[in-house]
C-alpha positions, 0 to 999 in steps of 0.5 A: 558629679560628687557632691561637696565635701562638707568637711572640705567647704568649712576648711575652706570658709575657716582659711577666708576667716582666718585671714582676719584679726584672730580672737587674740588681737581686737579693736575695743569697739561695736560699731564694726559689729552693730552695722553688721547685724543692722544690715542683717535686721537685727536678728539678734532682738528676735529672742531673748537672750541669756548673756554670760560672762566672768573668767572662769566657768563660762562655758560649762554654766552655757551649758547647763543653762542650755540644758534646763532650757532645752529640758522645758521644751524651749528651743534653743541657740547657744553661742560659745567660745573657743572650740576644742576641735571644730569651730562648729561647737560654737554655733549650737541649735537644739543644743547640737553643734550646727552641721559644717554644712549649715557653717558653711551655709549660714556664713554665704548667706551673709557674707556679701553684708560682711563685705560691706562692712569692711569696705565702710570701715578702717578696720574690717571685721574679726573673725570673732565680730563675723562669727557672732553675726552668723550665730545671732542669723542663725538662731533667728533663722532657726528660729529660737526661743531663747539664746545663751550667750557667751562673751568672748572677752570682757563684755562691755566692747565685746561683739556679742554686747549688742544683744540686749539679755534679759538675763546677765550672768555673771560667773567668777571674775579674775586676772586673764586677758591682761592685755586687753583687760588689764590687770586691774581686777576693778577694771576688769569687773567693769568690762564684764559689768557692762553686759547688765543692761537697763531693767535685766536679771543680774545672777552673780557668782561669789566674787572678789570683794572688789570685783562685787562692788564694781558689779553691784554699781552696775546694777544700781546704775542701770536699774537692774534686779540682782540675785547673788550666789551665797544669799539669794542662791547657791549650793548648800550641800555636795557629796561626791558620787560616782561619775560626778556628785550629788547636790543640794541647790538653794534656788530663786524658788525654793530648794532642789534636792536629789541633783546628780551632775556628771561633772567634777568639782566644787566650781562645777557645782557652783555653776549649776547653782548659777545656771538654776538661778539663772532658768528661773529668773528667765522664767520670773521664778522666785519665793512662790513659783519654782521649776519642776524639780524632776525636770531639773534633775534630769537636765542636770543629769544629761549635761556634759562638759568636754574638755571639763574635767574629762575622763578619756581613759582608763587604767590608767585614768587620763583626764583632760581639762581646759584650764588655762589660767591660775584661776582655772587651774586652782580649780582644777588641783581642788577638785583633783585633790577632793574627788580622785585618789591617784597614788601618784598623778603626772600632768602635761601641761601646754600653754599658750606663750600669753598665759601666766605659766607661773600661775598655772604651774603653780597652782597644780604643783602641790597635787601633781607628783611630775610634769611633763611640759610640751606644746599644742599646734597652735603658732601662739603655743608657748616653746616647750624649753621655755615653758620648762625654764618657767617651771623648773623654780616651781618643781624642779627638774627632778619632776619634770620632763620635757616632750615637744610634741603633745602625743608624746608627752601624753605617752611619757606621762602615761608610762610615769604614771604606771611606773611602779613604786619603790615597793615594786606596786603599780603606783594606782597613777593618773594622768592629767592633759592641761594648760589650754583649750586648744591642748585640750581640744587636742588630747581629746581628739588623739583619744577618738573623742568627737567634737559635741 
């Protein structure tokens, strides 16, 4: 008899979970998963855990924190979210994804808890609640040292605050998930503030005014310690390099010179700077005790960041990047703008139909030459006409093509961006896949890249 398809068991288990609330449709609450993780003995309490939130760059300072932990010889789990291509990526031991079969393995393992659960509540457990429960068993099961944690939304309700984190990170705060959140930057720093817990290390990354007071409360309320990006740390020189920059990071305990991060942008050096801040207070570093500085070099050096800024290909340049609101986007056309010098640059774009489009497109306008507009598979993808309706006050149809279907969008802005100019010279063009995490997920797999 064969042996099990591991790839054909996670589809399987991903079609069980997918008949639950997706990640876009909640009900504000932990109870659902606190009775989870009681019946699975609190596995959660069995290391220390590293909580991250804030809008943009969560996923990236994960990483990165990840990686400097890893580097010291920590074992680690790390959980985030969404995917790009495979929902393995979430779950990450050793800073590997988990194999689809140990997916498969660990969510067996609880699933006869899960189902007691949904039969003592109204409402059964997403898919995003089932999901944290199996991460926060399998670092136990592993077991870990330590485990960064990324919220999924918010952070005061999410599923992933019943961990109690030593450490609470908090990246830029903006306007997303207005459904949920509000559109109330003050509200929305409250949800996120509830992550810092009595006693914790709170890092906090430059933030709105506003956001920063709603932060700092927190911190007095609960007795936290707080160290802020631009006063205790923070990032005092940038150069761009090949293949990424060169930084000069003001840490908790003193100055790191020499770091080259294989990554693009000014926000990507910023969240370095909040990824050191963070390993060292995790550590009890300060003004008299820093990490070894060749250690952190070389873990900044190795990290990487999919669907970040990503070079999939060559001649032309085709860069893929997850942005998927005008904060992320304005991040992404700064570093577009500072580091590459396409003569002319083409962006597909897809979004989601619950995104700010307007938001989106606007920020990249100024730094893209055309747009071609287009759709992911995702049911909540946003109608390609529609999104051109959007776009048309913004850059006008002159600039603007639409293709309905992602891989011919990617090959209409390829030919755009080879096309040559009116002097009959190749334009020297580039093109950038944008607009959502699963539109970047996507690009990256029709350019062969691996899910990592």
């Amino acid at each position: 008899m064969n042996a099990p398809d591991p790839l054909e068991e996670l589809r399987q288990v991903e079609a069980e979970l997918n008949q639950r609330w997706p990640e876009t449709k909640l009900d504000p609450s932990v109870e659902r998963i606190k009775a989870l993780v009681e019946l699975l003995g609190d596995p959660q309490t069995s290391y220390p855990v590293l909580h991250i939130t804030g809008t943009n760059g969560k996923t990236s300072t994960s990483r990165m924190v990840d990686a400097l932990l890893t580097r010291v010889g920590l074992r680690t789990g790390r959980y985030t979210s969404p995917h790009l291509q495979l929902v393995t990526e979430r779950i990450n031991v050793d800073n590997v994804p988990i194999s689809p079969s140990r997916y498969v393995e660990v969510y067996r393992d609880i699933e006869p808890l899960v189902s007691i659960v949904d039969s003592r509540s109204e409402v059964p457990l997403s898919k995003f609640e089932v999901l944290t429960g199996m991460a926060f068993a399998a670092f136990a099961d592993a077991p870990v040292d330590a485990a960064v944690v990324e919220v999924g939304m918010g952070g005061r309700w999410d599923a992933t605050n019943v961990a109690d984190g030593k450490i609470a990170v908090i990246t830029p705060i903006g306007v997303d998930h207005v459904d949920y959140l509000g559109s109330s930057l003050e509200g929305i720093a409250t949800e996120k503030a509830g992550i810092i817990k009595p006693g914790a290390v709170a890092l906090l990354a430059e933030q709105d005014p506003v956001a920063e007071r709603v932060l700092l409360r927190r911190v007095a309320e609960v007795d936290a310690t707080v160290a802020r990006q631009g006063s205790e740390f923070g990032v005092l020189r940038r150069d761009v390099a090949v293949g990424g920059q060169l930084l000069r990071l003001q840490g908790l305990g003193g100055v790191y010179d020499e770091v080259f991060l294989p990554l693009h942008g000014a926000h990507q050096a910023a969240n370095a700077a909040l990824a050191l801040a963070a390993v060292e207070a995790f550590f009890g570093a300060g003004a008299d005790r820093q990490l070894d500085v060749e250690a952190v070099r070389e873990a900044f050096a190795g990290v990487a960041s999919p669907g970040r800024l990503e070079r999939v290909r060559s001649a032309p340049t085709v860069l893929v990047d997850a942005a998927h609101n005008p904060h992320g986007a304005q991040a992404l056309a700064k570093a577009l703008d500072e580091e590459f010098a396409f003569r002319k640059l083409v962006a597909v774009v897809g979004v989601m139909d619950d995104k700010d489009a307007v938001g989106i497109l606007e920020a990249l306008e100024p730094v893209v030459g055309e747009v071609v507009l287009t759709a992911n598979s995702s049911p909540r993808a946003m109608d390609p006409d529609l999104l051109a309706g959007v776009a048309i006050p913004i850059f006008g149809e002159d600039r603007m093509v639409v293709r309905p279907h992602l891989d011919d969008a990617i090959e209409e802005a390829v030919r755009l961006a080879e096309e040559e100019d009116e002097g009959g010279l190749v334009s020297g063009g580039g093109v950038v896949v944008t607009g959502s995490v699963v539109t970047a997920g996507e690009a990256r797999a029709l350019f062969g890249k691996e899910p990592s």
